[in-house]
C-alpha positions as CSV (number, residue, x, y, z in Angstrom):
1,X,-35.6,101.3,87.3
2,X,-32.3,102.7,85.8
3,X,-32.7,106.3,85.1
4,X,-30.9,107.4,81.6
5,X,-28.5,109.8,82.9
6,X,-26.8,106.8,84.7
7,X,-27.3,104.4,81.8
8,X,-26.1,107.2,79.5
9,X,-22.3,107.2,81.4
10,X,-22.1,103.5,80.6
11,X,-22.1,104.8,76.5
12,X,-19.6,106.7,77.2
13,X,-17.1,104.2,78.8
14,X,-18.4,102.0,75.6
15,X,-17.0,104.7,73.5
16,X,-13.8,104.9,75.7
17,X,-12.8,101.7,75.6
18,X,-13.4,101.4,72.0
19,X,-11.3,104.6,71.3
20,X,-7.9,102.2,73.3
21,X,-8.8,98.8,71.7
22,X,-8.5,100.7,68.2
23,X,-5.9,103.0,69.0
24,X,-4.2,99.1,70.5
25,X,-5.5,96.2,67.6
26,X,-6.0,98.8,64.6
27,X,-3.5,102.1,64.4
28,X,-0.6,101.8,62.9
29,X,2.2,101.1,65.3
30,X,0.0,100.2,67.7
31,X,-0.5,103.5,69.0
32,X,-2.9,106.4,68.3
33,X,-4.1,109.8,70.0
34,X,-7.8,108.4,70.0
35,X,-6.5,106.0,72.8
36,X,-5.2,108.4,75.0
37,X,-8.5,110.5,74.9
38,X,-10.2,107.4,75.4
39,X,-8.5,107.3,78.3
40,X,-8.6,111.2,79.3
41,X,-12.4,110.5,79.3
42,X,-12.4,107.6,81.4
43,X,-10.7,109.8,83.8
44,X,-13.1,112.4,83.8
45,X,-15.8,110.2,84.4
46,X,-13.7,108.8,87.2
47,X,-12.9,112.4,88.7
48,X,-16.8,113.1,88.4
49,X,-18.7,109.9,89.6
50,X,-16.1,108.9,92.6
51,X,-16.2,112.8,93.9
52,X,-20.5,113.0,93.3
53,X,-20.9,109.5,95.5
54,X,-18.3,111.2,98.4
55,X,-20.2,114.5,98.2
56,X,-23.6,112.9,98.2
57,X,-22.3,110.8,101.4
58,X,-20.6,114.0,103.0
59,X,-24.4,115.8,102.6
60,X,-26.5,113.0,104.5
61,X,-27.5,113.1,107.8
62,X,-25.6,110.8,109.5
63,X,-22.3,111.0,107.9
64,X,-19.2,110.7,109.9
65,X,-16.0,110.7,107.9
66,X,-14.2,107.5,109.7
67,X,-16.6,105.1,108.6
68,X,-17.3,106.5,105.3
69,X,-13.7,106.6,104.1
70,X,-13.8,103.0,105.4
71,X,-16.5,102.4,103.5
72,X,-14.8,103.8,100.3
73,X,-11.6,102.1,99.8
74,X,-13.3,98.5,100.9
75,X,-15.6,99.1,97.8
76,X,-13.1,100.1,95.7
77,X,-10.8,97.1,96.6
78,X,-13.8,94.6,95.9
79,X,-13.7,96.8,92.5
80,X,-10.5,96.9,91.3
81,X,-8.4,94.3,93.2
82,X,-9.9,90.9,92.2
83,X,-9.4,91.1,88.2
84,X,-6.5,93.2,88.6
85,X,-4.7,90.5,90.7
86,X,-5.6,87.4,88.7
87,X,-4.3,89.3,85.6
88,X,-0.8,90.0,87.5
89,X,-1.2,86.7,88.3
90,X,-2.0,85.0,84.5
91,X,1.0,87.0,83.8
92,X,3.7,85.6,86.3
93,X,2.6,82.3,86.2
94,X,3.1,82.4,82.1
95,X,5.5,84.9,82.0
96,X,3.7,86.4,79.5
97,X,6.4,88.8,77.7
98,X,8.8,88.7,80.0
99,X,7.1,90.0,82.7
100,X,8.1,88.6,85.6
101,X,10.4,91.3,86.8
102,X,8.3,94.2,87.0
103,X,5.0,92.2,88.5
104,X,6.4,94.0,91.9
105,X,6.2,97.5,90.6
106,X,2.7,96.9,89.0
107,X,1.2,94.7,92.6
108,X,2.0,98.5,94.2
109,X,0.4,100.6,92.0
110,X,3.5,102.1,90.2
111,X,3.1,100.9,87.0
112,X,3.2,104.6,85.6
113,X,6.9,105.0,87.3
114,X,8.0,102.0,86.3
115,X,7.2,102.9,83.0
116,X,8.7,106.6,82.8
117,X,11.6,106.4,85.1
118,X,13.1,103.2,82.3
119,X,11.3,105.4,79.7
120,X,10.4,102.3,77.3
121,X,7.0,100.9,77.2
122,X,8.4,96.9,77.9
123,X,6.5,95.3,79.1
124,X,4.1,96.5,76.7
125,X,1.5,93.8,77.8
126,X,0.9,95.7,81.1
127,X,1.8,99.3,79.7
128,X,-2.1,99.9,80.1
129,X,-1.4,99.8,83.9
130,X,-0.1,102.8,84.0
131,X,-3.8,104.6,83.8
132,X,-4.9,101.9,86.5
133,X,-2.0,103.5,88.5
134,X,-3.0,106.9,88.0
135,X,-6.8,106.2,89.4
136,X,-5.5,104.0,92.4
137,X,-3.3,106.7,93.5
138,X,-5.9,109.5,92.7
139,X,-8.1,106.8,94.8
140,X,-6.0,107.0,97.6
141,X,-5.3,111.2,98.1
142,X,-8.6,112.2,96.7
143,X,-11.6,110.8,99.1
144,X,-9.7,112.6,102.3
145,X,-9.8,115.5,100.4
146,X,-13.7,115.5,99.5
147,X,-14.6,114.5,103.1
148,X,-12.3,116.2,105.2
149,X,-11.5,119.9,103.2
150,X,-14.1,123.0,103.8
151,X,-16.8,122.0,101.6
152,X,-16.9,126.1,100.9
153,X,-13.2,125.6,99.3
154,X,-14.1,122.5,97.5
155,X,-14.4,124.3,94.0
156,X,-11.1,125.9,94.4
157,X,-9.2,123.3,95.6
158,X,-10.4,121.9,92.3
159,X,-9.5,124.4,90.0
160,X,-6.2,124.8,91.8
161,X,-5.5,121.2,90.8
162,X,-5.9,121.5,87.3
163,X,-3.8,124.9,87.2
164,X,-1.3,123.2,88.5
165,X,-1.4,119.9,86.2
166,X,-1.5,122.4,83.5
167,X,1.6,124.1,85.1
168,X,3.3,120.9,85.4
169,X,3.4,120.7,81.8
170,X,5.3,123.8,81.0
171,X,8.6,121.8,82.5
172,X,8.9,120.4,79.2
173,X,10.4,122.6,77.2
174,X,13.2,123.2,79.4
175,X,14.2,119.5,78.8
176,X,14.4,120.0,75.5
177,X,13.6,115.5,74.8
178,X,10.4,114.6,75.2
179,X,9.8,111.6,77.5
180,X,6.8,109.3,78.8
181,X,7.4,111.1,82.2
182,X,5.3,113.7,80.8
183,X,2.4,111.5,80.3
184,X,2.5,109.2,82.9
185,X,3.4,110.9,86.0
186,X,0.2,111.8,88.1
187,X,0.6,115.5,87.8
188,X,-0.3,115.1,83.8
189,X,-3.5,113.6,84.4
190,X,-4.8,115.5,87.3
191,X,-6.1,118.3,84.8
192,X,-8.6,115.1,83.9
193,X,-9.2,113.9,86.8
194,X,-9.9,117.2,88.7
195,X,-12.1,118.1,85.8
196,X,-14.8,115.6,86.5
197,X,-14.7,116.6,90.1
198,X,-15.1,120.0,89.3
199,X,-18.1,119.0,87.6
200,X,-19.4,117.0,90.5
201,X,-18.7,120.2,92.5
202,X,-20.9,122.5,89.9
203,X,-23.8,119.6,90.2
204,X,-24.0,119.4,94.1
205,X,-25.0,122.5,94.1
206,X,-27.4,122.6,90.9
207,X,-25.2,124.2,88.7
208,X,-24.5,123.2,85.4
209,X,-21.6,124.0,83.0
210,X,-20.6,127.7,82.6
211,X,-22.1,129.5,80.1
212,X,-18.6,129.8,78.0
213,X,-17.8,126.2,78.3
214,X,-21.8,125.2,76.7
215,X,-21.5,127.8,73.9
216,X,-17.4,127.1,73.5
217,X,-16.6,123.3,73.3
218,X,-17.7,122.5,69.8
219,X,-14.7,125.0,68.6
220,X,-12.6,123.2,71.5
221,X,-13.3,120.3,70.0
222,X,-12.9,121.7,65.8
223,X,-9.4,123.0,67.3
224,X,-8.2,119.6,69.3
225,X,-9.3,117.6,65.4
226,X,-7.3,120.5,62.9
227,X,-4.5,119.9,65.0
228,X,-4.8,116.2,65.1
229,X,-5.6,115.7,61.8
230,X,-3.7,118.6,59.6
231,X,-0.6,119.7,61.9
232,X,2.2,117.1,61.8
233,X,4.4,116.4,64.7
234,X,7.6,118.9,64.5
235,X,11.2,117.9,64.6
236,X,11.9,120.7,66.6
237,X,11.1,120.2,70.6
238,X,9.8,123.1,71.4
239,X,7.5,123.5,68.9
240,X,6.3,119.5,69.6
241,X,5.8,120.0,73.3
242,X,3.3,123.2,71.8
243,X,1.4,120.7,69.6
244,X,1.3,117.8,72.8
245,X,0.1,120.4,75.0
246,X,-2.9,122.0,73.2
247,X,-3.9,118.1,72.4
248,X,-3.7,117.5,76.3
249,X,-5.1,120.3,77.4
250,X,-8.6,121.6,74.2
251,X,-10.3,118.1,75.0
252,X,-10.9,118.5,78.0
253,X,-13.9,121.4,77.9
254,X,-15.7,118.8,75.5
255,X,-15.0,115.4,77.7
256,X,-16.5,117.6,79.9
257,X,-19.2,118.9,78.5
258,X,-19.9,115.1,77.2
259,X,-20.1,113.7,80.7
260,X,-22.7,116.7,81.9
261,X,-24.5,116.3,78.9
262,X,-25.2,112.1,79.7
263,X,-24.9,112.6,83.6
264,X,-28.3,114.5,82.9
265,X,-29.6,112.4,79.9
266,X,-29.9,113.1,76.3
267,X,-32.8,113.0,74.4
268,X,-33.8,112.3,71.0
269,X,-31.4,110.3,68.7
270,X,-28.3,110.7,70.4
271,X,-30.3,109.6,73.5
272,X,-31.6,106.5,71.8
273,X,-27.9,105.9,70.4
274,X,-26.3,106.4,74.2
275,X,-29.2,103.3,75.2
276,X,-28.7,101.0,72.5
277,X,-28.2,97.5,74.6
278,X,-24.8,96.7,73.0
279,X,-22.9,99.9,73.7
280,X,-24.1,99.6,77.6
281,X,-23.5,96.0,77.8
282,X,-19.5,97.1,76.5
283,X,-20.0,100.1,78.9
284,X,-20.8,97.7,82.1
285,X,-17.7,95.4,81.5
286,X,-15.5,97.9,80.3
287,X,-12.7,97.8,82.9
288,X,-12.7,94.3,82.4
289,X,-12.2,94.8,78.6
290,X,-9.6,97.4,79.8
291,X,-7.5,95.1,82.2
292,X,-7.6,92.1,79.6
293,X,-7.5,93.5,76.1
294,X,-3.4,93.3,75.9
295,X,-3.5,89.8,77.4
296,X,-6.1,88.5,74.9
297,X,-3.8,90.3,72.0
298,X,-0.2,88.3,73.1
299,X,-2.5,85.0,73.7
300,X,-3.9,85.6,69.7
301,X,-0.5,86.3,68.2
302,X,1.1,83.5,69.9
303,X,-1.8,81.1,68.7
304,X,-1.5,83.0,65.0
305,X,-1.0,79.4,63.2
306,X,-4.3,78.5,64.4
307,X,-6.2,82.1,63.3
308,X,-7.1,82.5,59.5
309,X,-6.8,85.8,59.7
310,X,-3.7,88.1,60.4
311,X,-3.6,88.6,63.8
312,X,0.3,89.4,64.1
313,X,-0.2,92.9,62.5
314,X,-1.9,96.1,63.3
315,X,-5.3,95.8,61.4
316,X,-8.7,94.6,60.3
317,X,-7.8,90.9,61.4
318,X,-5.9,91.8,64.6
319,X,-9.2,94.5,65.5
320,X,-11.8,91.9,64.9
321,X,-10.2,88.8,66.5
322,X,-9.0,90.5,70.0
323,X,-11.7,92.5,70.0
324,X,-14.2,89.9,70.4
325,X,-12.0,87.7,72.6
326,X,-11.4,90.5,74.8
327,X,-15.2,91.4,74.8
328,X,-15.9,87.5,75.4
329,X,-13.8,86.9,78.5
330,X,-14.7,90.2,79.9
331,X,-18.2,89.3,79.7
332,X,-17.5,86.5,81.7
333,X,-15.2,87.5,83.7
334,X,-18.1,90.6,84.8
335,X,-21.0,87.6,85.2
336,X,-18.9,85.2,87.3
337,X,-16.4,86.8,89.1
338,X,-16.9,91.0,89.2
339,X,-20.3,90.9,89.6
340,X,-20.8,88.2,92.5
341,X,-17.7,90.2,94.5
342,X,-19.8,93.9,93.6
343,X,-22.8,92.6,95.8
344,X,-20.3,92.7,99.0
345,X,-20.2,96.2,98.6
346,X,-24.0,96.4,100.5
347,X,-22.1,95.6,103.4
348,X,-20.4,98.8,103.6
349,X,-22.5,102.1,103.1
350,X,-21.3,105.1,103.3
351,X,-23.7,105.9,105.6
352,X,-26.1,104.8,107.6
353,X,-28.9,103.2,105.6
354,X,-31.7,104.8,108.1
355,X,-30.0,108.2,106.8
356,X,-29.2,106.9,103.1
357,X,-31.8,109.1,101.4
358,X,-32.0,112.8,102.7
359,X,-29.4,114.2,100.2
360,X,-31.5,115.2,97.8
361,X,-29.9,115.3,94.2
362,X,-27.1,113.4,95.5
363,X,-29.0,110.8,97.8
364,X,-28.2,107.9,95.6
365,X,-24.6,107.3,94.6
366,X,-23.6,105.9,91.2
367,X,-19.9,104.5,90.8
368,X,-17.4,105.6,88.2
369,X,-16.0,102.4,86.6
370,X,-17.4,100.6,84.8
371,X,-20.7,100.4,85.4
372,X,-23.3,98.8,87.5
373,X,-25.1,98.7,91.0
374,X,-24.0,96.2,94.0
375,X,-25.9,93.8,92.7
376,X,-24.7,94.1,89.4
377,X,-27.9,94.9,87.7
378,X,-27.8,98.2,84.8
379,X,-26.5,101.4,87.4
380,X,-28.9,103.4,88.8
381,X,-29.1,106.6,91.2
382,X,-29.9,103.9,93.7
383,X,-26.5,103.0,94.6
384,X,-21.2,101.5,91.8
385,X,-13.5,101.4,87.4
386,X,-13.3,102.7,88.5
387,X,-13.7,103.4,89.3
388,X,-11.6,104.5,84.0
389,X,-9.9,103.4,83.6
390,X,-9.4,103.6,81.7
């Protein structure tokens, strides 16, 4: 039986995922803040869930590092590749937006540098590949690091991460112009990312979060909304790049504290809220949501004649109509295609399965994104966006 604190992380890719189809259908000029922490968070919960399963595999009995880094990119290829794939290849086959020649850059992984070296967002029906980037090449560096670093240094390899994706930041001001370098490069999200293994790190060892971070990220969170909400963006550069960073950088106690707070389980009402069956439905299929939600939006305003309602504008008509195509084809995309390729994944544990279950909080991997077990049931500590992408 699914136990609530995995159930509860599928909520919160929900919520994600709901945060970039608004900021994408509904905000004016297609674009909004709320996207971006949507996508912050599904990075965290990427950073935490991806380093918990290598941790728990590093602490059994009979783990040996070869087979278990195996083990992990397999899984994640019969993840991530499949849907990712057919979507590149819907796209070159219609040429949807002119895509055709940047389908290399995005088949590799670059998406994010294809993006900030041309700084332009065309074209913008892939631009949400450039967070898919981000994970795959977090994917790549990250797992060597969890199974092959002194497990004593672990935490401060983590913290050193985040200081320096929060050092990276402070380059922008000597440029003077803002770009989408600054956003999109990996350096900018490793602060996220590294967060949710830090996390993982606190929770392999029964910690939970520090005392100044449970007490302190309800006025992280009051800060990151006055600023949103009340203090424009400046004209002047430097004083812009001040507003960009403290948006970056005050939401990530609360994602944080979020994540720890579901990874356990809530109770009461906002328990019952994070287990309502439609919010973990979205959760389960929420990287398919992710991968398609641009594609279903140039397929609606293309076929705008045949839509009563205005589909070629940011709004009510654009939100509803996308959203529920998006939601529709994800859904089936997760029944008949994700879900059958997830239950391959039995084939290659982590460990041996005689030795699966001696690691005692962390004896039974979840996965990061979005959600589910190898056999695509709801997740559950009996292990899968990515590991979220998002």
């Amino acid at each position: 039986m699914a136990n609530a604190r995995d159930i509860q992380l599928d909520a919160l890719r929900a919520i994600a995922v709901t945060m970039v189809m608004y900021s994408h259908f509904y905000a004016a000029g297609g674009s909004s803040f709320w996207g971006h922490i949507g996508v912050r968070l599904f990075f965290v919960l990427s950073g935490f869930l991806i380093t918990r399963l290598l941790l728990e595999a590093r602490s059994a009995a009979a783990f040996e590092a070869g087979p278990a880094l195996r083990s992990f990119y397999i899984r994640r290829a019969l993840r991530i590749f499949p849907p990712y794939f057919a979507v590149l290849g819907f796209v070159w086959l219609f040429d949807l937006e002119q895509s055709r020649g940047s389908l290399v850059w995005h088949a590799l992984y670059l998406s994010n540098f294809w993006y900030a070296l041309r700084n332009d967002w065309n074209p913008w029906v892939l631009c949400h590949f450039w967070s898919l980037s981000i994970e795959e090449q977090f994917y790549i560096a990250w797992p060597l690091v969890v199974l092959l670093a002194p497990y004593r240094r672990f935490e401060q390899i983590c913290i050193g991460v985040i200081a320096l994706s929060l050092a990276y930041r402070f380059y922008w001001p000597v440029t003077a112009t803002p770009a989408l370098a600054r956003d999109l490069l990996p350096p900018a999200s490793m602060d996220a990312l590294a967060s949710g293994a830090l996390l993982a790190c606190w929770r392999s060892r029964g910690a939970g979060l520090p005392q100044w971070m449970r007490l302190g990220w309800p006025a992280f969170a009051a800060a990151f909304l006055m600023i949103e909400w009340f203090v424009p963006a400046p004209p002047d550069p430097t004083l812009e790049w001040a507003r960009w960073l403290l948006l970056q950088v005050l939401p990530l106690v609360p994602l944080m504290a979020m994540v720890a707070a579901c990874s356990r389980g809530l109770g009461g009402i906002p328990g019952r809220f994070a287990e309502l069956p439609p919010l973990l439905a979205l959760g389960r299929i929420s990287y398919g949501v992710y991968l398609y939600h641009p594609i279903l939006l140039s397929l609606a305003v293309k076929s705008q004649p045949w839509i009563p309602l205005n589909v070629s504008e940011q709004g009510s008509g654009r939100f509803l109509v996308a959203s529920i195509a998006t939601i529709v084809v994800a859904a089936i995309s997760w029944l008949v295609f994700e879900r059958p390729l997830n239950s391959l994944k039995r084939h290659f544990p982590y460990v041996r399965r005689a030795q699966a279950g001696r690691a005692g909080w962390f004896a039974r991997p979840v996965e990061a994104y979005p959600g589910g077990s190898p056999d695509g049931r709801a997740p559950s500590l009996d292990l899968p966006r990515t590991d979220a992408r998002p």
